[in-house]
C-alpha positions as CSV (number, residue, x, y, z in Angstrom):
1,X,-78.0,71.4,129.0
2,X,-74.4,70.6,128.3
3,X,-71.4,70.5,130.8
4,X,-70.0,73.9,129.2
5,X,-73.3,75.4,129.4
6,X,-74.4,74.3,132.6
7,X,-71.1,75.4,134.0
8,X,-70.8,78.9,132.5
9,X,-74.2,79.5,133.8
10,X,-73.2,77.9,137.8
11,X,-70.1,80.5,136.9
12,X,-71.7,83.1,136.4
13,X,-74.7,82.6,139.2
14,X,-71.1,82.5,141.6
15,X,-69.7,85.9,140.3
16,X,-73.0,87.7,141.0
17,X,-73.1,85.9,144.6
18,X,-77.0,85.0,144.1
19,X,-77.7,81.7,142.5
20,X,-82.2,82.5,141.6
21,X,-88.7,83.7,142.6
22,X,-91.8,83.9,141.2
23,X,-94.8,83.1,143.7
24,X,-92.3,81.7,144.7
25,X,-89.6,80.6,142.6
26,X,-85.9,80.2,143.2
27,X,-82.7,78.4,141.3
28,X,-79.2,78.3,142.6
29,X,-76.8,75.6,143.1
30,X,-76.5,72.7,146.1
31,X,-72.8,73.0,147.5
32,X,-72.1,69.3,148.7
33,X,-69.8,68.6,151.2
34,X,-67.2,67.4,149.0
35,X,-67.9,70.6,147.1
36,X,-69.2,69.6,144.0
37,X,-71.6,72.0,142.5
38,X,-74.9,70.6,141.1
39,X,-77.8,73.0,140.2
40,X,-81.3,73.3,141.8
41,X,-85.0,74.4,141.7
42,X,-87.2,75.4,144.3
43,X,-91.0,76.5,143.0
44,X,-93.3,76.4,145.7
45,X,-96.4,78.3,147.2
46,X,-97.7,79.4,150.7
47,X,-101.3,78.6,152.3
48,X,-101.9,79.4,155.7
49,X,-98.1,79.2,156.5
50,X,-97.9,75.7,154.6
51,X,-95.7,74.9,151.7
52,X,-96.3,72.7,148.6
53,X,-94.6,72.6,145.3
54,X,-91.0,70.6,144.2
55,X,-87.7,70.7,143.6
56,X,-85.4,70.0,140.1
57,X,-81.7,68.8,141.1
58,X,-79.2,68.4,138.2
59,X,-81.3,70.3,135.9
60,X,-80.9,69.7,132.3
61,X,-78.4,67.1,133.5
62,X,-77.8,63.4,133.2
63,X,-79.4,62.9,136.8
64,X,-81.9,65.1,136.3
65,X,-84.5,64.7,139.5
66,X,-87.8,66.0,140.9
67,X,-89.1,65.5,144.1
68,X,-92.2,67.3,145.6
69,X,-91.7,69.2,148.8
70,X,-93.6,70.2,151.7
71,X,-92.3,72.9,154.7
72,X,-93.7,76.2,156.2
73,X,-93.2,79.6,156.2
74,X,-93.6,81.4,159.7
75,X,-94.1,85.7,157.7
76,X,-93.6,87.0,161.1
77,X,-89.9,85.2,162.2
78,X,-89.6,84.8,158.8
79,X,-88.4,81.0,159.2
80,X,-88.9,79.1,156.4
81,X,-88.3,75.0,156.2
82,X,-88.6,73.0,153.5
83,X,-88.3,69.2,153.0
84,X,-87.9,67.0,149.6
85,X,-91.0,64.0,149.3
86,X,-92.2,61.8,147.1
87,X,-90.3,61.3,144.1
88,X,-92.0,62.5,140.5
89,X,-89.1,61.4,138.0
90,X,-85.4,60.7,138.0
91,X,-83.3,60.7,134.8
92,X,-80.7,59.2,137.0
93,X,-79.6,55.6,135.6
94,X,-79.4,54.3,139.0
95,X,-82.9,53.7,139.8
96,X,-84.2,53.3,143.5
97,X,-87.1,54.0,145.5
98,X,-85.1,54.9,148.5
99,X,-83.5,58.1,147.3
100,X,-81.7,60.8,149.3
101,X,-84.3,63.8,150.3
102,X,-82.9,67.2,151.4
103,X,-84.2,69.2,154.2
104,X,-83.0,72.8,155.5
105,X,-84.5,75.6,157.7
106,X,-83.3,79.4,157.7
107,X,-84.6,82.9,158.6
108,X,-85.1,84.3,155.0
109,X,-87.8,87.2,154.4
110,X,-89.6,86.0,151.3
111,X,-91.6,89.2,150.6
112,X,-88.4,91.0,150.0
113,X,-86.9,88.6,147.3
114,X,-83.7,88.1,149.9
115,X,-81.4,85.4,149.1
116,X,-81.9,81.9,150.9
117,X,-78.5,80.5,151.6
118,X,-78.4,77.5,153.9
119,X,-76.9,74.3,155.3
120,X,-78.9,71.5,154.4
121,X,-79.3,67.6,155.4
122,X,-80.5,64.8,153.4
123,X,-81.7,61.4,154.7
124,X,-83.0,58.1,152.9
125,X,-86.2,56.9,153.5
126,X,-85.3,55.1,156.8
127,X,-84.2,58.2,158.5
128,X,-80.5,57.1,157.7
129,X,-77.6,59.8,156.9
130,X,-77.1,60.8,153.5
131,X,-74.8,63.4,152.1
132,X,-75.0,67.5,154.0
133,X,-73.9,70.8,151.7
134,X,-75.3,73.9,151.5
135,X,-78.2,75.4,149.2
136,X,-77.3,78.8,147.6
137,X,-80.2,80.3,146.1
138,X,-81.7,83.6,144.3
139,X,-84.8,84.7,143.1
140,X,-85.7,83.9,139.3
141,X,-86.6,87.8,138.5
142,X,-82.9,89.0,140.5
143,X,-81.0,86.0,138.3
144,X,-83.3,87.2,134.7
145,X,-82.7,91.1,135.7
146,X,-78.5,90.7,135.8
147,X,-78.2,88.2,133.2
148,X,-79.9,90.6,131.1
149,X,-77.7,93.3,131.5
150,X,-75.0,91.1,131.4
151,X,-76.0,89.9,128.0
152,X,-76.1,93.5,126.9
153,X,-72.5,93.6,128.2
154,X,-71.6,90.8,126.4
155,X,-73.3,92.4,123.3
156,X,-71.5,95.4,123.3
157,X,-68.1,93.8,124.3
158,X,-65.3,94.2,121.5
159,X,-63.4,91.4,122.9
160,X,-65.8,88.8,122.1
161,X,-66.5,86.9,118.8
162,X,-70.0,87.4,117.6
163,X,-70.3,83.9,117.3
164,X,-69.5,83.2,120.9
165,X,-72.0,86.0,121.8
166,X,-74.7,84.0,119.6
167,X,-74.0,81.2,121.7
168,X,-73.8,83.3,125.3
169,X,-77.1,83.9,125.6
170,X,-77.9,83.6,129.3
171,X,-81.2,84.9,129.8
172,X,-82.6,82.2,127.2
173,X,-80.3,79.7,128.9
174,X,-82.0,80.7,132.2
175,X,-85.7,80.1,130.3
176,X,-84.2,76.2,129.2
177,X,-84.1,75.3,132.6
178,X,-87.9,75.5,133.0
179,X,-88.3,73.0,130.9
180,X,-87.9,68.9,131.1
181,X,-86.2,68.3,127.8
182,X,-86.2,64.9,126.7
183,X,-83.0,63.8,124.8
184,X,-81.7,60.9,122.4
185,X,-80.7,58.0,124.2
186,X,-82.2,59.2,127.7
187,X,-84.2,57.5,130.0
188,X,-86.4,59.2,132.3
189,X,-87.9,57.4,135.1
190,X,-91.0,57.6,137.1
191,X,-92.5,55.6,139.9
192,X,-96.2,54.8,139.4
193,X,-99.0,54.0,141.9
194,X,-102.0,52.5,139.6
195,X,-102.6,50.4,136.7
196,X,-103.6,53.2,134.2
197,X,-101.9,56.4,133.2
198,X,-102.8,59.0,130.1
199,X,-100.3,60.7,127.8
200,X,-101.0,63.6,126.0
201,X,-99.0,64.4,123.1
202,X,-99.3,67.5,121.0
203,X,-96.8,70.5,119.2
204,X,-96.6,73.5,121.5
205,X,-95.3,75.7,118.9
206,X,-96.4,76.4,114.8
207,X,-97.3,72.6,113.3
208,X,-94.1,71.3,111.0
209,X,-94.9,68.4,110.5
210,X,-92.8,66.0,113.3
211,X,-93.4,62.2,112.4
212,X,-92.8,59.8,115.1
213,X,-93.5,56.4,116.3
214,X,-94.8,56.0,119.8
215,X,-94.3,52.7,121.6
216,X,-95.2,50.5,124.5
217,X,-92.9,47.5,125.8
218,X,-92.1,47.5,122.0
219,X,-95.6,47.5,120.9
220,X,-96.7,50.5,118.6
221,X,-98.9,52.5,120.1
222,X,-98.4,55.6,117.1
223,X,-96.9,54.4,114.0
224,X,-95.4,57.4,111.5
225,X,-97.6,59.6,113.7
226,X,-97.5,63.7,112.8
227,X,-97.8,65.6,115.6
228,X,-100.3,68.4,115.8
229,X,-101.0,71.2,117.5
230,X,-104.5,69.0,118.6
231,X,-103.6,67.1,121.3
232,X,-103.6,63.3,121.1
233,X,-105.2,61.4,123.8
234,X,-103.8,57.8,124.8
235,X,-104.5,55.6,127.9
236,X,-102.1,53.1,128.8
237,X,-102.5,50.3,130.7
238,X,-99.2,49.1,132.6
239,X,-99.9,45.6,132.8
240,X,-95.5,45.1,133.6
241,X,-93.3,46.4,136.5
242,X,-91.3,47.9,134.1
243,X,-92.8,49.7,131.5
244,X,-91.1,51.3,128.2
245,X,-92.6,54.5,126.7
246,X,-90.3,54.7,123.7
247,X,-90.6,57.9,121.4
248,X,-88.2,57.9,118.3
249,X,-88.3,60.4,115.8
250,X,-89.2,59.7,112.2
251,X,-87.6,63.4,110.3
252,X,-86.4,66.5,111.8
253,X,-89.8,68.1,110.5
254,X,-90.0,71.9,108.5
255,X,-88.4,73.7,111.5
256,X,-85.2,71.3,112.1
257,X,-85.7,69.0,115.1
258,X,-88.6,67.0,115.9
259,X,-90.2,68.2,119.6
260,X,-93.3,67.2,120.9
261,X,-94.6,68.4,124.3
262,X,-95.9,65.5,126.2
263,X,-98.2,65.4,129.1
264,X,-98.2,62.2,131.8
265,X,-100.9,62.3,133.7
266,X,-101.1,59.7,136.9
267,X,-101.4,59.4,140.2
268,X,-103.1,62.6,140.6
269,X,-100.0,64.5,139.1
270,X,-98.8,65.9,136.0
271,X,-95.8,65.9,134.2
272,X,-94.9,67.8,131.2
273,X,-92.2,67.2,128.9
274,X,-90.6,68.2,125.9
275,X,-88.8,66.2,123.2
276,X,-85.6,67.5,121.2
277,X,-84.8,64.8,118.8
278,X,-83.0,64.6,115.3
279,X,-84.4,61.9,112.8
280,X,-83.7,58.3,114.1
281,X,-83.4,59.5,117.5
282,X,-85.4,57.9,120.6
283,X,-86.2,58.7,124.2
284,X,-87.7,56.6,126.8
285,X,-90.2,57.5,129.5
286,X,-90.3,54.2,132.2
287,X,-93.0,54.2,134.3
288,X,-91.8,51.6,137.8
289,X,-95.6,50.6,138.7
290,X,-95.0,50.5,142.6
């Protein structure tokens, strides 16, 4: 997402006072205390009062993080905590292993969709200080519902230029943040624990006939490779640190740009992706073997 996007959509999040659940899924912003706005993602589920799922900070943008997360949820005080963990990717060009991890507890009552608004801390990995704010967030059906009629606002306005309303779509813009694009020139990093990964890579959508190569470290793993809606199996060895999953696109394909959806599997975790290139363009997964 672009700056103009991703600030009309902040904008508009603030007008309706409810930044965004699904069993149980929320986006809003994080306020810092220098009050910068930055957006944020919270899917999680409940067990037995435990929490597991992650968190997306900068969404769509050029630091673009997830981190898993842990907490409870007491359903009779209605106190929930939650608390950012290990790391899953960073898009971030500054990459670390000791990153700052939020953490925040508030009375919210999740079976009624209510609006978690917080304070929230952050720490680094040795318990040290990081940067406090506050976490502003709505459920994802609330944020789809008013969008929608706000579209339909939008629609019927006189004032604005169709064009603009073309562009002003903000339920599909709400759908984009789901997913983790991967753009030209963009790295996206992730830190790996063993020796061996898999990477799926296959069209989501109608075949049109994406070429691309597919490298390792430089190496060509898929040369002038079409991407199909059969998925394509590869396991790669990292024998580096540092190693360079390079994806350059070879056309813009029948439909306009070249996407593949790829799927990194490691660790015990999943990762699914989504390339938006034009001919000539290249992204780069690096996997940091730890």
């Amino acid at each position: 997402m672009n700056i103009k996007s991703a600030s009309l959509l902040i904008f508009f999040l603030l007008i309706f006072d409810n930044v965004y659940s699904f069993d149980y899924e929320y986006v809003g912003v994080l306020k810092f205390s220098n009050s910068q706005l930055v957006s944020y993602r919270l899917s999680f589920k409940i067990e037995n009062g435990k929490i597991s799922g992650y968190s997306i900070t900068d969404i769509h943008g050029e630091n673009e993080t997830k981190n898993l997360i842990i907490g409870s949820y007491n359903s009779n005080t209605n106190v929930l905590f939650i608390k950012e963990g290990d790391l899953v990717y960073t898009k971030s060009k500054i990459v670390q292993t000791d990153f700052c991890s939020l953490q925040f507890k508030t009375t919210v009552n999740l079976n009624k969709n209510q609006n978690i608004k917080s304070d929230f801390n952050s720490f680094f990995n040795n318990k040290e200080k990081c940067i406090d704010g506050k976490v502003i967030l709505s459920t994802e059906v609330k944020a789809e519902k008013k969008l929608s009629k706000f579209d339909k606002k939008i629609d019927s306005s006189k004032k604005i230029d169709d064009d603009v309303k073309e562009e002003i779509n903000l339920v599909k813009m709400l759908n984009e943040l789901k997913l983790n694009v991967l753009r030209k020139d963009e790295t996206t990093s992730v830190l790996v624990k063993s020796k061996e990964v898999k990477l799926i890579i296959f069209d989501s959508a109608k075949e049109d006939n994406d070429k691309i190569d597919l490298s390792l470290n430089g190496k060509k793993l898929l040369e002038n490779y079409t991407v199909l809606n059969k998925p394509k199996e590869l396991i790669i060895s990292l024998k580096d640190k540092i190693n360079d999953i390079k994806v350059t696109a070879l056309n813009n394909g029948d439909m306009y740009q070249n996407t593949s959806k790829i799927v990194l599997v490691y660790d015990g975790k999943e990762i699914e992706m989504l390339t938006n290139l034009s001919v000539n363009e290249s992204t780069t997964i690096k996997l940091i073997n730890q």
